[in-house]
MARRO-392337 format. One record per atom (N, C-alpha, C): residue number from 1; residue in one letter; atom name; x, y, z. Coordinates in steps of 0.2 Angstrom, whole numbers. Each point is the difference from the previous one (the first is absolute). Example, Ala and Ser with C-alpha at 12.3 -4.5 7.8 and 13.67 -1.06 7.14 Angstrom:
// residues 2
<n->1 | res->A | atom->N | x->66 | y->-28 | z->39>;
<n->1 | res->A | atom->CA | x->-4 | y->6 | z->0>;
<n->1 | res->A | atom->C | x->4 | y->6 | z->0>;
<n->2 | res->S | atom->N | x->-2 | y->5 | z->-4>;
<n->2 | res->S | atom->CA | x->4 | y->6 | z->1>;
<n->2 | res->S | atom->C | x->-4 | y->5 | z->3>;
// end
This chain:
// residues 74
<n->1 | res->X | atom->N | x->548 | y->463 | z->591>;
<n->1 | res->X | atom->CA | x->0 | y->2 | z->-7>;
<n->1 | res->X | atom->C | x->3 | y->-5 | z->-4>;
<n->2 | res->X | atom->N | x->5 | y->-5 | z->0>;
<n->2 | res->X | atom->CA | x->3 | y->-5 | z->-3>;
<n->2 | res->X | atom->C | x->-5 | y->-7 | z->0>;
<n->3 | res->X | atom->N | x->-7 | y->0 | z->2>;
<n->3 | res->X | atom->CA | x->-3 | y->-3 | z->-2>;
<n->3 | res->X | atom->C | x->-6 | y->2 | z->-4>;
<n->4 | res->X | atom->N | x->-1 | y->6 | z->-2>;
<n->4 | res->X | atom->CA | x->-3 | y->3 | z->-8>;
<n->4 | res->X | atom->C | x->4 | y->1 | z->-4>;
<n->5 | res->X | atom->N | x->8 | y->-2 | z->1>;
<n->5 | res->X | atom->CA | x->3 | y->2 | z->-5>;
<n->5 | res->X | atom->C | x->3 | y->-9 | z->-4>;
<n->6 | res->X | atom->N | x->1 | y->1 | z->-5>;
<n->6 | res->X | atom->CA | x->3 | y->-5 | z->-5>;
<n->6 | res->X | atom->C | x->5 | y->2 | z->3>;
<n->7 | res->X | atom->N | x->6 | y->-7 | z->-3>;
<n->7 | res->X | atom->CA | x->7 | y->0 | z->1>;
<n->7 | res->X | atom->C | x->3 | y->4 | z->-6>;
<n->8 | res->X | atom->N | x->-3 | y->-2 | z->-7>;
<n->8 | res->X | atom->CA | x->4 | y->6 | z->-5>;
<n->8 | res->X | atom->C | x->0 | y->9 | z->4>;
<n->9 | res->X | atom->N | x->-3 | y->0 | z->4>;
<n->9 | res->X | atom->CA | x->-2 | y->7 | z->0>;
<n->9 | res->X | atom->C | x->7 | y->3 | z->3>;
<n->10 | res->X | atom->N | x->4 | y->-3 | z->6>;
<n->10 | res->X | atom->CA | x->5 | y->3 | z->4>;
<n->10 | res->X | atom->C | x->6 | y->-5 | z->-5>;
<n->11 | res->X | atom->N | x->-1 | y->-1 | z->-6>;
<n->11 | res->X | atom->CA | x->8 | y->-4 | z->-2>;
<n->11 | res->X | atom->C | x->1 | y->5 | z->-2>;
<n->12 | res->X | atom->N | x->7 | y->0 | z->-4>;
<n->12 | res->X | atom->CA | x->4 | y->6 | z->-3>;
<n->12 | res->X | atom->C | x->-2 | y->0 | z->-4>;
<n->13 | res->X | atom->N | x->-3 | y->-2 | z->-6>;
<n->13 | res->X | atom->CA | x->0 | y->0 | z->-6>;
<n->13 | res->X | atom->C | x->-10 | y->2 | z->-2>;
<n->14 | res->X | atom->N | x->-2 | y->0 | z->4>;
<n->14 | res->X | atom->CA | x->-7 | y->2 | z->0>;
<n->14 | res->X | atom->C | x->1 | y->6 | z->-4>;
<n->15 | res->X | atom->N | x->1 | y->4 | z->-4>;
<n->15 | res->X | atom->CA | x->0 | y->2 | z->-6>;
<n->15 | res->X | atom->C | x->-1 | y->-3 | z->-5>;
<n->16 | res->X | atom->N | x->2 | y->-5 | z->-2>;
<n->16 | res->X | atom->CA | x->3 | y->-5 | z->-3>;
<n->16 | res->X | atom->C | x->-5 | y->-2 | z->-3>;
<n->17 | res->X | atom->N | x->-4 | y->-4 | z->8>;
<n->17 | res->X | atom->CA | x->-6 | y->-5 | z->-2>;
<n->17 | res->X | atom->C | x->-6 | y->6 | z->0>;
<n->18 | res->X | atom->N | x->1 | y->5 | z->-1>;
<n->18 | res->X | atom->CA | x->-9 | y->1 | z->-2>;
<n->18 | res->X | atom->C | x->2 | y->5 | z->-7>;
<n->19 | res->X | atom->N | x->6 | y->1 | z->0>;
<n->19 | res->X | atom->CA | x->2 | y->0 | z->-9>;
<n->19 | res->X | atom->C | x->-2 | y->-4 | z->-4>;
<n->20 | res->X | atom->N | x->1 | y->-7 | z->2>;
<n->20 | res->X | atom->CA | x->-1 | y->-7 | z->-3>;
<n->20 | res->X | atom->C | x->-7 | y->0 | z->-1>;
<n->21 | res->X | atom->N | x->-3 | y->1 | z->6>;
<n->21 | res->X | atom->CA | x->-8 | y->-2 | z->-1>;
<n->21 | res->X | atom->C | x->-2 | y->7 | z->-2>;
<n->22 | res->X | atom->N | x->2 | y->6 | z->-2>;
<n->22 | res->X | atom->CA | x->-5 | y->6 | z->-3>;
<n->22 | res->X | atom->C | x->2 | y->-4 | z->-8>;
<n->23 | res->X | atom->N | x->6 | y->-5 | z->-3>;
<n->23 | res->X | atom->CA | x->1 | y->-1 | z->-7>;
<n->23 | res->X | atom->C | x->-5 | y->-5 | z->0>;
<n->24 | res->X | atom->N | x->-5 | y->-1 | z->5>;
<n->24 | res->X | atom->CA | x->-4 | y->-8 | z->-2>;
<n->24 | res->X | atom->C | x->-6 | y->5 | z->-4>;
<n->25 | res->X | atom->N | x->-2 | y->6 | z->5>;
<n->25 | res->X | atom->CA | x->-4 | y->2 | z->-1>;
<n->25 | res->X | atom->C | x->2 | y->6 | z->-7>;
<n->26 | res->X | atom->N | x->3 | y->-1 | z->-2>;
<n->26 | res->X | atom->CA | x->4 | y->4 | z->-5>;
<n->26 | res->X | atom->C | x->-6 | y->-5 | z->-8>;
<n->27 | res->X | atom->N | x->3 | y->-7 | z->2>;
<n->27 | res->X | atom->CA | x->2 | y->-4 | z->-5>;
<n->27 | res->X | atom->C | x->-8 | y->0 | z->1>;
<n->28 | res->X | atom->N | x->-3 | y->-2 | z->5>;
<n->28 | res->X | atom->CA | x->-7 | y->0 | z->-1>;
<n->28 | res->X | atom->C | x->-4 | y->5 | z->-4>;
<n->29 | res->X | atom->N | x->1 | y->6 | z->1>;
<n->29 | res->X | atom->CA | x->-2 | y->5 | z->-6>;
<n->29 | res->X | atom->C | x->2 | y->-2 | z->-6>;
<n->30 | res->X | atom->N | x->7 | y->-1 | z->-2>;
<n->30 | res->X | atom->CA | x->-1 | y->0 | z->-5>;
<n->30 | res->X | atom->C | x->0 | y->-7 | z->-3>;
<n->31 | res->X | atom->N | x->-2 | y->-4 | z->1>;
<n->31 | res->X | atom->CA | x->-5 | y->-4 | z->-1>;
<n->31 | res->X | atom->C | x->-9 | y->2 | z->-3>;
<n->32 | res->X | atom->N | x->0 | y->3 | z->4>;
<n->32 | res->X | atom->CA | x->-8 | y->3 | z->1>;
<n->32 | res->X | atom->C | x->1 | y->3 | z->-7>;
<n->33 | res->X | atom->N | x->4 | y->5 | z->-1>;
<n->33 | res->X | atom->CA | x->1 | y->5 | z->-6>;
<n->33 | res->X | atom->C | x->0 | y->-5 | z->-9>;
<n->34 | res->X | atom->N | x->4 | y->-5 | z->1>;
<n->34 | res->X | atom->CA | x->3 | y->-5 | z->-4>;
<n->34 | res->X | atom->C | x->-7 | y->-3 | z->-3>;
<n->35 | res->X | atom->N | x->-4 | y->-4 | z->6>;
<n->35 | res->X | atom->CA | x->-7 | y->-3 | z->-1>;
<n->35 | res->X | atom->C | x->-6 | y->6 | z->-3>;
<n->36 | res->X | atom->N | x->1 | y->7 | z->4>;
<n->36 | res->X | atom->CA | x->-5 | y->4 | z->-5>;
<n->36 | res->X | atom->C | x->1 | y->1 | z->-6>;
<n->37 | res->X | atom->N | x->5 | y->-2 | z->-3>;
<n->37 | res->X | atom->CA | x->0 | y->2 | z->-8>;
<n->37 | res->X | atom->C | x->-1 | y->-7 | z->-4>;
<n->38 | res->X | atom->N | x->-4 | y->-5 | z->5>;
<n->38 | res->X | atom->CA | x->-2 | y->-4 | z->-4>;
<n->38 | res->X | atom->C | x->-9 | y->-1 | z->1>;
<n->39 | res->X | atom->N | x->0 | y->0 | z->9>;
<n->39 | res->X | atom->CA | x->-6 | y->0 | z->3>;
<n->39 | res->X | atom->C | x->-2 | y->5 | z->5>;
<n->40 | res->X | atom->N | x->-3 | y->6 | z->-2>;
<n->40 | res->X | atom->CA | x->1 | y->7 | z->5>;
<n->40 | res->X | atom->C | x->-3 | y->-3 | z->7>;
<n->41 | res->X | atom->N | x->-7 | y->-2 | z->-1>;
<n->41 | res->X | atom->CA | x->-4 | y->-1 | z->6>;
<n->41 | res->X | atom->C | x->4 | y->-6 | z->5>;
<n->42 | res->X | atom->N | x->7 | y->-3 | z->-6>;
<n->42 | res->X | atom->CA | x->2 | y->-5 | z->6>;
<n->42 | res->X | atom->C | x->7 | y->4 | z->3>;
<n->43 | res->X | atom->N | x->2 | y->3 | z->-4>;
<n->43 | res->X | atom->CA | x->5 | y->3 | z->1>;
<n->43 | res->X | atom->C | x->2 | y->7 | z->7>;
<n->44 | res->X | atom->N | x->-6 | y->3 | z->-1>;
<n->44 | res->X | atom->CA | x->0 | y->4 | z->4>;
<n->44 | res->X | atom->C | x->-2 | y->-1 | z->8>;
<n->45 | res->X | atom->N | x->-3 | y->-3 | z->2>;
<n->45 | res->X | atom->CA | x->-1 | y->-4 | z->6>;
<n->45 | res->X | atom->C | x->8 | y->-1 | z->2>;
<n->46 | res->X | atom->N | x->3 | y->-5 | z->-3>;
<n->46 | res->X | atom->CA | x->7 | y->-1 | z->2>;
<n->46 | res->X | atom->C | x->5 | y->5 | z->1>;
<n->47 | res->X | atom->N | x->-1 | y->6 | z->-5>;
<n->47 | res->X | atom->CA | x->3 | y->5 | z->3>;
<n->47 | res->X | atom->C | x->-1 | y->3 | z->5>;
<n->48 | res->X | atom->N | x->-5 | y->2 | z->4>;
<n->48 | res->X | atom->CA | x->-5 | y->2 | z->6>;
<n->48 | res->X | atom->C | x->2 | y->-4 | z->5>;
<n->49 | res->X | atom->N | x->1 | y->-7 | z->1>;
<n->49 | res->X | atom->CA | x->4 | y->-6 | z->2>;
<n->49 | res->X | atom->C | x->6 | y->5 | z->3>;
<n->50 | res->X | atom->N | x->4 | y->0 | z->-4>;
<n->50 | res->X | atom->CA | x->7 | y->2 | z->-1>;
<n->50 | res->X | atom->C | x->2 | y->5 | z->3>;
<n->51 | res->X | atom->N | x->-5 | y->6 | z->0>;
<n->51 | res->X | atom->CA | x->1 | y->8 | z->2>;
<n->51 | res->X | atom->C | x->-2 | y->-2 | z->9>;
<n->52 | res->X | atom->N | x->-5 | y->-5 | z->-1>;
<n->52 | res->X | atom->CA | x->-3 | y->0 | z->7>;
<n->52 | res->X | atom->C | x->7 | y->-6 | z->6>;
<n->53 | res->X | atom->N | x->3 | y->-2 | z->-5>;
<n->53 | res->X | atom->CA | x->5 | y->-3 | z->3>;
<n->53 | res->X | atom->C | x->6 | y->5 | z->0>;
<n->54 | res->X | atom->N | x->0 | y->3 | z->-3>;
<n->54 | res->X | atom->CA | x->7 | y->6 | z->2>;
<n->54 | res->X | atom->C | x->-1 | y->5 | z->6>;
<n->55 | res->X | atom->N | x->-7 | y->1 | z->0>;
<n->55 | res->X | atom->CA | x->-4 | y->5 | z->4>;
<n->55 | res->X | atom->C | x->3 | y->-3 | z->6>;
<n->56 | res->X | atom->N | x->-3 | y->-8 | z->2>;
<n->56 | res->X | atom->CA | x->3 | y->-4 | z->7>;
<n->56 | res->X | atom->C | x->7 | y->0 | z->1>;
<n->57 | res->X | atom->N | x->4 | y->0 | z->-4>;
<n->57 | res->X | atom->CA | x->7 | y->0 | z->-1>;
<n->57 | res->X | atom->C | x->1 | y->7 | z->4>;
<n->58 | res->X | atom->N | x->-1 | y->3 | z->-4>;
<n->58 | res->X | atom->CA | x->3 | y->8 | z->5>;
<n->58 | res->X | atom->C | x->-4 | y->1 | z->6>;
<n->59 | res->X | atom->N | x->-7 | y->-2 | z->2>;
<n->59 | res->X | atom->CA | x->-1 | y->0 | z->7>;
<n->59 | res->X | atom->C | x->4 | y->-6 | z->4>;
<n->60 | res->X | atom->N | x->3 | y->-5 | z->-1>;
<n->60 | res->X | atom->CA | x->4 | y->-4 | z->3>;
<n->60 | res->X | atom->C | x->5 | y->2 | z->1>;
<n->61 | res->X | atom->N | x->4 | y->5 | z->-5>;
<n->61 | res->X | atom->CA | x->5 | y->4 | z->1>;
<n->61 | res->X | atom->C | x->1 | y->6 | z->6>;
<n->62 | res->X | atom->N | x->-5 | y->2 | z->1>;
<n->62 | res->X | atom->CA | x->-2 | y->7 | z->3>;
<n->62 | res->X | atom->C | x->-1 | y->-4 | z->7>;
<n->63 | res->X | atom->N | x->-2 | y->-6 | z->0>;
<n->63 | res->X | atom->CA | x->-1 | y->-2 | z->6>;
<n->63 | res->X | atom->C | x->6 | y->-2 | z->5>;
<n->64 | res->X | atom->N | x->5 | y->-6 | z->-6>;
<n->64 | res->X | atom->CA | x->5 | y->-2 | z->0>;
<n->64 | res->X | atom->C | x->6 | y->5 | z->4>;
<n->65 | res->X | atom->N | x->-1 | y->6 | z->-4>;
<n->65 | res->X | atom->CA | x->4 | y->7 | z->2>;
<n->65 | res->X | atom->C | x->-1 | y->2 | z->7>;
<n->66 | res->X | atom->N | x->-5 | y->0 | z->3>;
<n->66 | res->X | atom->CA | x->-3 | y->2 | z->3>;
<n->66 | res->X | atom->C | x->2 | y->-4 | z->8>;
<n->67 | res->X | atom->N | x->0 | y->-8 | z->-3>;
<n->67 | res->X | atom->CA | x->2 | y->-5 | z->5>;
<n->67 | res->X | atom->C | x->7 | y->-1 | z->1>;
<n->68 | res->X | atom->N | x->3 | y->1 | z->-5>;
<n->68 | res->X | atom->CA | x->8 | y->2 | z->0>;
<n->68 | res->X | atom->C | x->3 | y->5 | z->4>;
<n->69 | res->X | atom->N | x->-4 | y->6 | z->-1>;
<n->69 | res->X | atom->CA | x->2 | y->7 | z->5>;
<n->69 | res->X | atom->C | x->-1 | y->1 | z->5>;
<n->70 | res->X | atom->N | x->-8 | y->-5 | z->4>;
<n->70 | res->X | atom->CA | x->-2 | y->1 | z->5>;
<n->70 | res->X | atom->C | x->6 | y->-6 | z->5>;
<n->71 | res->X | atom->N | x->3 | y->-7 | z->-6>;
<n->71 | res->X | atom->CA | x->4 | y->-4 | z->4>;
<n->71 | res->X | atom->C | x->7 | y->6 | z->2>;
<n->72 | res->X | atom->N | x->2 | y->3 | z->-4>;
<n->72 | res->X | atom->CA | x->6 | y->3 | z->0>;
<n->72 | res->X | atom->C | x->5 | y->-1 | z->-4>;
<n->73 | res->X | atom->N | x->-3 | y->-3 | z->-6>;
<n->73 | res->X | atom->CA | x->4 | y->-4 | z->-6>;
<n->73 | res->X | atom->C | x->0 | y->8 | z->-7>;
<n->74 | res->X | atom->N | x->-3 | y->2 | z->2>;
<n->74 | res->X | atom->CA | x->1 | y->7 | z->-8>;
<n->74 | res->X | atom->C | x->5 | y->-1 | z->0>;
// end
């Protein structure tokens, strides 16, 4: 199992670090949002980026979870 799994995944603070990375994809939206109010066609693509990047986040999360409870870390 600890060889499909990352090392962030059994640290203690892996909460933390996929807090951190769901603010990338945060910031990535609103970037995308920012850039549509000048160029829609360029803006909204980066939005879609962003969403689709947070989408990964919570399945890494769900998986992470998963890896955590099957080690006996919940």
């Amino acid at each position: 199992m600890a060889r499909h799994a990352r090392t962030a995944t059994f640290a203690p603070n892996w909460k933390s670090v996929l807090l951190a990375d769901a603010s990338v994809g945060l910031l990535i939206i609103g970037l995308g949002v920012a850039a549509a109010f000048w160029i829609i066609w360029a803006g909204l693509p980066i939005v879609v980026l962003g969403l689709v990047y947070l989408f990964l986040v919570g399945r890494r999360a769900l998986q992470w979870r998963w890896l955590r409870n099957k080690a006996g870390l919940s």
